[in-house]
C-alpha positions in Angstrom: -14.2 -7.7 -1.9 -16.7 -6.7 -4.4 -17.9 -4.5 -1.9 -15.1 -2.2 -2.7 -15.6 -2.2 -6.3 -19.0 -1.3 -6.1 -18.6 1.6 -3.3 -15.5 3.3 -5.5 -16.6 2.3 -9.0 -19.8 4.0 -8.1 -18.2 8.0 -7.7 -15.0 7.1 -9.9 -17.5 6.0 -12.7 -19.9 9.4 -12.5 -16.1 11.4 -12.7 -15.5 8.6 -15.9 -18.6 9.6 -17.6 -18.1 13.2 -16.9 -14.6 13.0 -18.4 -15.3 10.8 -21.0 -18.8 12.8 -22.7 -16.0 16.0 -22.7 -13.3 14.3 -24.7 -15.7 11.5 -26.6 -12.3 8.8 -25.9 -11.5 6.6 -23.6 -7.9 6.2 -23.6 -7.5 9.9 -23.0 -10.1 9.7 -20.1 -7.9 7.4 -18.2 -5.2 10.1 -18.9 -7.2 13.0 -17.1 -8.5 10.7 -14.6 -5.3 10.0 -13.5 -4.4 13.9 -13.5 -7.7 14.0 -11.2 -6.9 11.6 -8.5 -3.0 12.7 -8.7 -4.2 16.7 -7.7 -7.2 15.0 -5.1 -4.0 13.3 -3.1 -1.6 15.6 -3.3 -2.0 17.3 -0.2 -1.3 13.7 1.3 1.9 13.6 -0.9 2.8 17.2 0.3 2.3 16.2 3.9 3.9 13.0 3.7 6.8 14.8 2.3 7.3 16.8 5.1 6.9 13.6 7.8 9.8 11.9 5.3 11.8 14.8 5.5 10.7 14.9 9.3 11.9 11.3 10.2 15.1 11.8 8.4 15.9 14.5 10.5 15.7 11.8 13.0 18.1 9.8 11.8 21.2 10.9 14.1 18.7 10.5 17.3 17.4 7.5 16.6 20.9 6.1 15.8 22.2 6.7 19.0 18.8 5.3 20.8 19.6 2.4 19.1 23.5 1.9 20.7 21.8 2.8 23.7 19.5 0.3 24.1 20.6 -2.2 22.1 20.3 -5.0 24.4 16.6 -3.9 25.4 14.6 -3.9 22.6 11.5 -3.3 24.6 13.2 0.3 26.0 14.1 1.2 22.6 10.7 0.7 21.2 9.4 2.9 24.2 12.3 5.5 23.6 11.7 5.6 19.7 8.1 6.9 20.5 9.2 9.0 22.9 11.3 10.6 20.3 8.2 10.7 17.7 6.3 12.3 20.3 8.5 14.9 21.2 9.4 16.2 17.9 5.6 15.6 16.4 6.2 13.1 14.1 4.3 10.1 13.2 5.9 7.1 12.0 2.8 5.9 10.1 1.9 8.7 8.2 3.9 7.2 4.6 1.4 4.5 4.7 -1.5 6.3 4.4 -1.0 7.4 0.5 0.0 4.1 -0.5 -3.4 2.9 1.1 -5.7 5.0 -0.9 -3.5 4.2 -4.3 -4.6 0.9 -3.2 -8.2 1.6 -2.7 -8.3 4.0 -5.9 -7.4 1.0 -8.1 -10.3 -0.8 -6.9 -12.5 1.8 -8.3 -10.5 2.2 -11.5 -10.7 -1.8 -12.1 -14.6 -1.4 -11.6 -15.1 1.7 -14.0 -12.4 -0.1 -16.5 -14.7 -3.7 -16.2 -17.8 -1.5 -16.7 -18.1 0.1 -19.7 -21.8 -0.3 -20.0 -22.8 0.2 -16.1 -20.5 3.5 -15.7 -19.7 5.3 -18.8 -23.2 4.4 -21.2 -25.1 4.0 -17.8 -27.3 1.3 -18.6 -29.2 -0.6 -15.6 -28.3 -3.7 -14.2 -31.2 -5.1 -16.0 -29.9 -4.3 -19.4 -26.4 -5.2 -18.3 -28.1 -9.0 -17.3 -30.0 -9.6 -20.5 -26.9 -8.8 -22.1 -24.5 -11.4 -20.1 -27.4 -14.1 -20.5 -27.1 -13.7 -24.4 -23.4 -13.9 -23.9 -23.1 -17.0 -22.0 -26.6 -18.5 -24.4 -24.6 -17.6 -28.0 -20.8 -16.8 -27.2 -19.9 -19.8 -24.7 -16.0 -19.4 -25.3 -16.2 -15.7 -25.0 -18.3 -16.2 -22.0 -15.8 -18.2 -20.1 -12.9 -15.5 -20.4 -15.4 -12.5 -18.5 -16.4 -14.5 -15.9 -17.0 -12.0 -13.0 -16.2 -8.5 -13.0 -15.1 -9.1 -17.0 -18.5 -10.0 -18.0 -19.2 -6.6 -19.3 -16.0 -6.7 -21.2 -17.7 -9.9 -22.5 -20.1 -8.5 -23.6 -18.5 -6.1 -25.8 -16.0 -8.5 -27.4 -18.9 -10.8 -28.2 -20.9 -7.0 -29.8 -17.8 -6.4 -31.7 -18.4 -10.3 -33.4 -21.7 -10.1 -33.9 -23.9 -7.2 -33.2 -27.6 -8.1 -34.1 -27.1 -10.9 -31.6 -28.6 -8.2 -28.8 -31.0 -6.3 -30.8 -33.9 -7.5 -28.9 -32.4 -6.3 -25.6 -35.1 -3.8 -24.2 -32.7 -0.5 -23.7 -29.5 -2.0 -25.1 -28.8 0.9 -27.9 -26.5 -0.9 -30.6 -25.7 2.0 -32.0 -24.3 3.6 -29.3 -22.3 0.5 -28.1 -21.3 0.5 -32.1 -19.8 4.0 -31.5 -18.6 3.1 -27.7 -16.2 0.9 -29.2 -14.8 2.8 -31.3 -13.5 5.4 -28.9 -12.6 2.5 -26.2 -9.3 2.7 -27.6 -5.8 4.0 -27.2 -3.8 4.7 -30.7 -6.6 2.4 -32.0 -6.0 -0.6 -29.7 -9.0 -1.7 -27.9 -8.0 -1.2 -24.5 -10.5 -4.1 -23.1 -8.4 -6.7 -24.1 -5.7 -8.5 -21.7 -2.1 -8.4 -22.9 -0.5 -11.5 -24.1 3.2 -12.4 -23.2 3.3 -14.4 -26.4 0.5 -13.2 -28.5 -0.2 -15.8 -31.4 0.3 -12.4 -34.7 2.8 -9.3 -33.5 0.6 -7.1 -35.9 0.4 -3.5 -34.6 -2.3 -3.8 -32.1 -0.4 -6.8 -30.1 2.9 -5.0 -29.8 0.8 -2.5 -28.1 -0.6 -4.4 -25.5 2.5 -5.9 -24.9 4.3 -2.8 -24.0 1.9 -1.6 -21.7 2.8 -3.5 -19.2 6.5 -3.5 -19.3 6.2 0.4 -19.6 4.6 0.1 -16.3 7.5 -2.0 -15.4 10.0 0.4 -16.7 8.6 3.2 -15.1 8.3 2.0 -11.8 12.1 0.8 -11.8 12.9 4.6 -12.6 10.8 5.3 -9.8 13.0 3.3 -7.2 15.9 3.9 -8.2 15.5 7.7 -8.2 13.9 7.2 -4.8 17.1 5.2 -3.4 19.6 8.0 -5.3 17.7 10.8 -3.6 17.7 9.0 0.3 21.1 8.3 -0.4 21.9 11.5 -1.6 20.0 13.1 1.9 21.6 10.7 4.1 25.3 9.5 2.8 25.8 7.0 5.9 22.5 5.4 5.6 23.4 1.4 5.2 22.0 -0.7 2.4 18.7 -2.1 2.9 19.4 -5.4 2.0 15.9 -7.6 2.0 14.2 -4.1 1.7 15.8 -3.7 -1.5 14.4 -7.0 -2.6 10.9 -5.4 -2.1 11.7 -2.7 -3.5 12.7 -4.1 -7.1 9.8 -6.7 -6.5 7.3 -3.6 -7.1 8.3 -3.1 -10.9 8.5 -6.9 -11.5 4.9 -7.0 -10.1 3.8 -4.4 -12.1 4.7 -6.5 -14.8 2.6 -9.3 -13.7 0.0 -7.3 -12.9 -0.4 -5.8 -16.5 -0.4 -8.7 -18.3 -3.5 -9.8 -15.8 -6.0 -7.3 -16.1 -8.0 -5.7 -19.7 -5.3 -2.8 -20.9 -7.3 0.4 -19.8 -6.2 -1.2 -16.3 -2.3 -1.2 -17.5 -2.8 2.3 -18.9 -4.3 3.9 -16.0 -1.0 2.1 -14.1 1.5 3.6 -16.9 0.0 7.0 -16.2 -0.5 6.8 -12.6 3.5 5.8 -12.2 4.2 8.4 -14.5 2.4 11.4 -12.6 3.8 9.9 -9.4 7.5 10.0 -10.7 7.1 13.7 -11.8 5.1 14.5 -8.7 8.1 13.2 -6.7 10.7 14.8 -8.2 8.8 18.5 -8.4 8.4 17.5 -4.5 12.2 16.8 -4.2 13.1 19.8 -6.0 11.1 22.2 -4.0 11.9 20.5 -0.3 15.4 22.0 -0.5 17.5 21.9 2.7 17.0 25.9 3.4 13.5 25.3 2.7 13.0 22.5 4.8 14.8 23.6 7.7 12.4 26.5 7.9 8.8 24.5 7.2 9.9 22.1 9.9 10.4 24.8 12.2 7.3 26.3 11.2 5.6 23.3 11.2 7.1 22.5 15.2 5.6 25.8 16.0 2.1 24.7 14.8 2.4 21.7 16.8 3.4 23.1 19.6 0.5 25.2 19.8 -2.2 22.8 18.3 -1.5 21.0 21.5 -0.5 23.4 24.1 -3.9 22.9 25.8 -3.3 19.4 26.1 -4.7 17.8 23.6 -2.8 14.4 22.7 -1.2 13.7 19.0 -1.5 10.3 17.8 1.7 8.9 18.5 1.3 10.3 22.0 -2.2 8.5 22.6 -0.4 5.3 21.0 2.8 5.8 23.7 0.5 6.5 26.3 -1.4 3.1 25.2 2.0 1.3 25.1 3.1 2.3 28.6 -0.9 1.5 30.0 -0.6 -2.0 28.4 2.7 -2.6 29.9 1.7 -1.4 33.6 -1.2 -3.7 33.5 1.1 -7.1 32.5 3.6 -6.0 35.3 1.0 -5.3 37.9 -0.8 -8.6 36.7 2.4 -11.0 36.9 3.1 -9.2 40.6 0.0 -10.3 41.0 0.2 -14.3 40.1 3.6 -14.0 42.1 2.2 -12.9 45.5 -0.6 -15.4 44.8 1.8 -18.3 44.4 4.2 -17.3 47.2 1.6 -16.6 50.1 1.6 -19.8 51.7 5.4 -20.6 51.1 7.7 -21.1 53.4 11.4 -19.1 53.4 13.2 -22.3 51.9 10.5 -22.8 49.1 10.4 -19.2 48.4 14.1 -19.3 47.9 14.1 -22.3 45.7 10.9 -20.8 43.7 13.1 -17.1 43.1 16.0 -19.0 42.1 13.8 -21.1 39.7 12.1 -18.0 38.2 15.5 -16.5 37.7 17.2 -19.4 36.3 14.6 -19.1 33.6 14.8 -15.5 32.8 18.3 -16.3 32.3 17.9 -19.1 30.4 15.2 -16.8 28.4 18.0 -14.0 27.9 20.5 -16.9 26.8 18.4 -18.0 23.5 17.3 -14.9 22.8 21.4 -13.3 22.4 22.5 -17.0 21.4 24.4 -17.4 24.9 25.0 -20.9 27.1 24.2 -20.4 30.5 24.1 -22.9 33.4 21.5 -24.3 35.4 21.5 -23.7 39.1 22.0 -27.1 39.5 25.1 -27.3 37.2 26.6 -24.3 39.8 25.7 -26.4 42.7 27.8 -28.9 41.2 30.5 -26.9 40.5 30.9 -25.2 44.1 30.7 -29.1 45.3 33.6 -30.1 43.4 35.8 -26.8 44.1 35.6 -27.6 47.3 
């Protein structure tokens, strides 16, 4: 895991720095970060616009593939790919944005945790002298930044007592001094956690306390916008039920999430929900119906060419892969059959097909919820009607 921090905190901390030395504050360098990594994804959000409206277009198709085959699960699967394939879309393209927001954070936690590694750039030596005075002098400071908060630690225990590190080779106090000051939004320090129930509601706490239930807030707008609009596109979709239950779990994590992490971290998450609502509904606004109609036909077009020369999509490779997998279990149980029936004779072979069909039967029964007899029991019962 800290492998991630330190491979995104590394490039996310030089863009920091950059940002940060321009506008000389740290709150509004979250604010343009965010701006930054909102215009470095948005070709994903473009194209994963067009795969929504895609698969929605789908809807009607895959409806009836699912009357069709509704007693086959396996041949719907196999038909829903099919589908995919054949009008170029791939089912797991959403996923891919919601990954890298994922990933981003990791980085964004690390620059946030770093002050003094990313944004004053001091070496990890500095960074250790500093920690070992922390945990020597400031013991109950030192036990909330355990771990990647130890640099946070570092700068609550500065801010109680400064000459504590003056003998730190390369550790400028003056600079930290004037760090501090700008590591601040609307002069709250934004490496402190949130408190539910903070102990004075002076200015700063009511602060920190509505950053994360703005993060909340804002990601409740964000679903149910989302839900209006795919309700909106497709009237006869059906409620989602459990999937709604997700859905509203997302703003109540937020939430949580907030109230865990130093307040840069909850800021970043305010502005990054923020973007992503207005990103989302510019998106919506410009994917009208006429337009959309004629991008996806555009798009079919490009497809159709890309691989006219038979090179495979993705979902065609993973259909292909589906149908391989499924040939080899067939030709592999034909193969365990002949093996067990070669030195049978008729009467056993009857007895061992009737046995292997009583139990795909008996398979298909608990699988729908069904009762159905044993050969035995229809023995019985052709004895006794006669």
């Amino acid at each position: 895991m800290m492998f991630l921090y330190d491979l995104l905190g590394t490039p996310f901390g030089w863009v920091m720095k950059v940002i940060y030395d321009l506008v000389k504050n740290y709150g509004v360098a979250i604010l343009l970060f965010t701006i930054f990594t909102k215009i470095l994804l948005f070709p994903i959000s473009y194209k994963q616009q067009k795969n929504t409206i895609k698969t929605q277009s789908l809807s009607p198709k895959l409806e009836k593939l699912k009357k069709k085959y509704k007693d086959d699960p396996q041949k719907l699967q196999q038909a829903q790919m099919q589908l995919y394939q054949d009008e170029n879309v791939n089912p797991s393209a959403s996923c891919l944005p919601m990954f890298l927001q994922f990933f981003i954070l990791f980085g964004v936690l690390d620059v946030v945790y770093k002050p003094l590694t990313h944004i004053l750039r001091y070496s990890k030596n500095v960074v250790s002298s500093a920690v070992t005075i922390l945990q020597d002098k400031f013991p109950e400071i030192a036990k909330q930044g355990t771990g990647l908060r130890e640099e946070l630690g570092v700068m609550s225990a500065f801010r109680e007592n400064p000459s504590a590190f003056d003998n730190i080779s390369g550790f400028d106090t003056s600079q930290v001094s004037e760090f501090l000051d700008k590591f601040s939004l609307f002069g709250v320090n934004l490496g402190v956690t949130p408190d539910f129930k903070p102990d004075v509601w002076d200015r700063a706490s009511i602060i920190l306390w509505l950053i994360p239930i703005l993060s909340g807030v804002i990601q409740l707008v964000m679903t149910i916008y989302m839900q209006i609009v795919q309700k909106k596109r497709n009237p006869s979709m059906p409620s989602m039920g459990c999937a709604n239950v997700m859905l509203y779990f997302m703003p109540i994590f937020s939430i949580w999430f907030a109230y865990q992490v130093p307040a840069g971290v909850g800021f970043y998450w305010i502005c990054s929900s923020l973007f992503s609502l207005i990103q989302t509904i510019g998106l919506n606004l410009y994917f009208t119906p006429e337009r959309s109609a004629k991008i996806l036909e555009k798009e079919n077009e490009k497809m159709k060419k890309k691989y006219a020369n038979g090179k495979k999509s993705f979902t065609q490779r993973m259909l292909e892969q589906n149908n391989a997998m499924q040939q080899d279990s067939a030709s592999a149980k034909r193969a365990r059959y002949d093996d067990d029936i070669k030195d049978m004779s008729k009467q056993e072979l009857s007895a061992y097909n009737r046995q292997i069909l009583n139990e795909a039967r008996k398979r298909m029964a608990e699988k729908y919820g069904e009762s159905v007899p044993d050969d035995d029991d229809k023995t019985n019962n052709k004895t006794n009607k006669k």
